[in-house]
N, C-alpha and C positions, 0 to 999 in steps of 0.2 A: 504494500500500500504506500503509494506515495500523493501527496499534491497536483490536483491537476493545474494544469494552468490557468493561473486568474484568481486559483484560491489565496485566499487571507486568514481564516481560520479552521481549524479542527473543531467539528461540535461532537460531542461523545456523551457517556455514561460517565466518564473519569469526570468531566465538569459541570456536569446537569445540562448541556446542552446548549441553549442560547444565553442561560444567565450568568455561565461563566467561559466565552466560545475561546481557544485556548490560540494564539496567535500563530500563524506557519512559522515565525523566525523565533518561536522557542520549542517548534517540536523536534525533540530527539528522537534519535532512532529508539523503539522500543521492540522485544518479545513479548507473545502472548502464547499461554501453557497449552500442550497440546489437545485438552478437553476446555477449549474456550469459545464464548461465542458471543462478538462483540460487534455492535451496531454504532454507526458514524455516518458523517457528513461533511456536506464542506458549507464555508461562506462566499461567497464572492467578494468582487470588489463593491457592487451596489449593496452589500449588505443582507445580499438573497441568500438564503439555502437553497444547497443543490445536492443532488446526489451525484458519488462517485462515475464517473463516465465508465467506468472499466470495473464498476464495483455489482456486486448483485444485489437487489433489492432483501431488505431484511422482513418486509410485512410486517411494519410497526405501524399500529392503531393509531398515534400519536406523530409520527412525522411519517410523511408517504417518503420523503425523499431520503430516508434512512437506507443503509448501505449496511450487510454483516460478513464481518468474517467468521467462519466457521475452521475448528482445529480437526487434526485428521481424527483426531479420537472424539471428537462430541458426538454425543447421540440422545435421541428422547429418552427419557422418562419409560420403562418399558410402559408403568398403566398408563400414562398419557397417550403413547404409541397406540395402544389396544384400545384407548377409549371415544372408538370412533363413530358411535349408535346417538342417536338423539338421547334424550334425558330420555328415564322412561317414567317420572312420574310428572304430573300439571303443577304449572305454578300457581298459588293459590294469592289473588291481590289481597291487600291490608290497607284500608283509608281508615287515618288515626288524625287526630285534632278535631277545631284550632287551638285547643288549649295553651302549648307551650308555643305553639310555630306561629299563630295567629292566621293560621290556615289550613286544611286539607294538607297533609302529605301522603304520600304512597309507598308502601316495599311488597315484599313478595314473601312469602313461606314455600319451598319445597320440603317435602316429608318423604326421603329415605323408608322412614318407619313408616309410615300410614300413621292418617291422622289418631287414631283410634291405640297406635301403641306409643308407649311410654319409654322417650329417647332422651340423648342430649338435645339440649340447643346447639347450634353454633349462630352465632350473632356474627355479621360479614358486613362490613363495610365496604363501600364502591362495591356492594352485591351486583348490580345490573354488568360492570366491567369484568368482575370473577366469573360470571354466570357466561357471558360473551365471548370474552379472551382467556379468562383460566379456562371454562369449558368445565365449571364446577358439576353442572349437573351429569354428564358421562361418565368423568374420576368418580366422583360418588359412589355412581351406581356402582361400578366395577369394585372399588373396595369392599362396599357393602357385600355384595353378592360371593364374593371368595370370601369372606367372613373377616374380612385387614381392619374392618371399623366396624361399632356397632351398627345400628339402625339408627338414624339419629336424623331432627330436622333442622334445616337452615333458616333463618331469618334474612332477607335479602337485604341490605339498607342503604339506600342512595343518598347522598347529599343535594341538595340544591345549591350553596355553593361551597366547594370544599373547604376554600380556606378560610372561609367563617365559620364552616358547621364544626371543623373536622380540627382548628385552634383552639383549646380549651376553651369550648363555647359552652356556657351552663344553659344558654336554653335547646341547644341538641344534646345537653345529655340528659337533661328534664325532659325531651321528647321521647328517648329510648328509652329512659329506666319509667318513667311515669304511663306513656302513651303503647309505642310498639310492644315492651317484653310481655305487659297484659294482653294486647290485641292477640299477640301469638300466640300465648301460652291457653286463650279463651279459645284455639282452635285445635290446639296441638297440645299433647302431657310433656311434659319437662319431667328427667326422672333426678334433677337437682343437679345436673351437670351444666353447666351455660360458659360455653367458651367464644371469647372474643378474637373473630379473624379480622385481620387488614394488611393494606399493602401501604407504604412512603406516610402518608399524610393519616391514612384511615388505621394503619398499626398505631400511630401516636393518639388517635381518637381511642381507640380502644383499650390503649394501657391507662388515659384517664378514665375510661367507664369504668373500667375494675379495679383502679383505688378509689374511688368515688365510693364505690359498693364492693368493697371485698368477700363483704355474707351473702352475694346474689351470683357470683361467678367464679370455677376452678382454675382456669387457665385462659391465657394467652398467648394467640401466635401473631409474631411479626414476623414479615417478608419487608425486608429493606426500607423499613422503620426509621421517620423523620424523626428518630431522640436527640436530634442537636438543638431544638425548638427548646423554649419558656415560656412562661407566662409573661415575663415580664420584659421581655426581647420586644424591643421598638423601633424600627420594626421586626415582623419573625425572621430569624435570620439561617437558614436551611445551614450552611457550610460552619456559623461558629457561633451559637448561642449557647444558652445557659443549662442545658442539659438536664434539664426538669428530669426526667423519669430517673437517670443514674442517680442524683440526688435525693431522690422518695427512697430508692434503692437502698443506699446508704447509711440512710436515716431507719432501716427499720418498718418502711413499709414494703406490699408486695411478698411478704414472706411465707402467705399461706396459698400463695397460685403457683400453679406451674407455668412456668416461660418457654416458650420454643421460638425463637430469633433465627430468621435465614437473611444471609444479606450478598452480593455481587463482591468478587474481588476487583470488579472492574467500574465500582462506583465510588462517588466520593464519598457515602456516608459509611465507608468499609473503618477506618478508625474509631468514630462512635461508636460502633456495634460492636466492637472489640472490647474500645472502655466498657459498654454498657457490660460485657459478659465476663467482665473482670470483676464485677462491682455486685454481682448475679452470684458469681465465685464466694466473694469475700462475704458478701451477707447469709452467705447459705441459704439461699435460695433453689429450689429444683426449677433445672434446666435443659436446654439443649439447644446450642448454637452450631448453626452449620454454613459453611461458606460454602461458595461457586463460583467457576471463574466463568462468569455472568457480567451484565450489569442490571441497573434501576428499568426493567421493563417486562412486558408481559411472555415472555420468552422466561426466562427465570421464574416469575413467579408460577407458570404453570410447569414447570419443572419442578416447583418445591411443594405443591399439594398433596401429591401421595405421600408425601415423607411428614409431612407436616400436622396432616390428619390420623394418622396411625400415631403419629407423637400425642397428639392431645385429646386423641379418642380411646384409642388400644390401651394404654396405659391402665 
């Protein structure tokens, strides 16, 4: 991979992309491992993103003009590979407010279990994007059916807009804990297990819903988890803020959930996620962090659901 002509920056997963695009005259030559599979672009001189002229397209949801390299040894997911069947059960819609939202919102329930048996939850933020791009509902099934996970239902939960809902916002967490987990739980049995999944922004939503309420949920899984974030970061600052959740860590909270952390080698928030599992370490907390030489996108995360669901379900 080299520059084509005309380029002026490198956009990648090492720098999130356009918010930090990395200049051609400081890119060094680099390797990537031979089970890697990294997605790039270039800038022009107008300022455009382009794709590599010589490069293959990656099929990222989020930039079309995204370009990946693949190593000779990467390969799927064997259940992601096999889980190629439509879902096989219906998604069941959920209109909860206006209470806390001052409006109607909407998510979805899928039930593994059938409404009628008594499962975990898993609570899924950006559920519509897992559901689409992880391809939540196929893995599922497949776990489920070779017996890799219980029977268990999903709560689907969309933001309207992320980085409001999804920054320690107390009125979407009064929407979930007050509004959706009743709406769900008044269609589906909960057998007391309520695990919180997310990916970047929606894993940081979800490590505050479960110190918010540590007596309402067992665990939580992050896929490449915005923990650089605070409260008090003016603004939120993704690459170097106050590191709220390591801190809760630290201090003693968090110590009755299980943690499952997946994060890219090939991203910048790959130090965080190290501090955070150092800190995971040292509080004795039950864990399990797994790296991939990935980056921040839906290629990795749908690589990390069969490992990640058998982590916080099989258990």
């Amino acid at each position: 991979m080299s520059p084509p002509d005309g380029a002026t920056h490198l956009l990648s997963d090492l720098h999130d992309w356009r918010r930090r695009p990395l200049p051609v005259a400081e890119l060094a030559p680099f390797t990537l491992p031979d089970d890697a599979w990294f997605e790039y672009a270039w800038l022009d001189a107008d300022g455009a993103a382009c794709a590599d002229p010589a490069g293959v397209p990656a099929g990222n949801p989020w930039w079309r003009h995204a370009c990946r390299l693949a190593g000779p040894r990467w390969s799927v997911d064997p259940v992601v590979a096999a889980a190629t069947a439509r879902a096989a059960h219906r998604l069941q819609g959920l209109r909860t407010g206006p209470r806390s939202a001052g409006r109607e919102r909407r998510a979805f329930l899928y039930s593994a279990a059938g409404p009628g048996r008594s499962g975990p939850l898993v609570v899924v933020q950006d559920g519509k994007s897992y559901w689409q791009h992880g391809r939540l509902g196929p893995i599922v099934d497949l776990l489920t059916a070779r017996g890799e996970v219980p029977p268990a239902h999903y709560l689907l939960v969309h933001p309207e807009r992320r980085s409001r809902d999804y920054i320690f916002s107390a009125s979407f967490r009064a929407h979930v804990l007050d509004e959706l987990l009743p709406a769900a739980e008044a269609r589906v049995t909960c057998d007391g297990r309520r695990v919180l999944l997310g990916a970047s922004l929606g894993a940081l939503a979800g490590a505050d819903l479960a110190l918010a309420r540590p007596d309402l949920f067992t665990a939580v899984a992050a896929h490449s988890g915005a923990f650089l974030i605070a409260p008090e970061d003016d603004p939120p600052d993704p690459f170097a803020g106050g590191e709220w959740l390591r801190r809760q860590i630290l201090a003693g909270r968090g110590g009755g959930l299980r943690w499952h952390l997946e994060c890219g080698t090939l991203e910048w928030l790959l130090p965080g996620h190290r501090r955070l599992e150092a800190a995971l370490l040292a509080a004795g907390c039950e864990h399990r962090a797994v790296e991939r030489h990935v980056g921040h996108n839906w290629v990795n995360w749908r690589q990390a659901l069969p490992g990640t669901l058998r982590s916080v379900l099989a258990g």
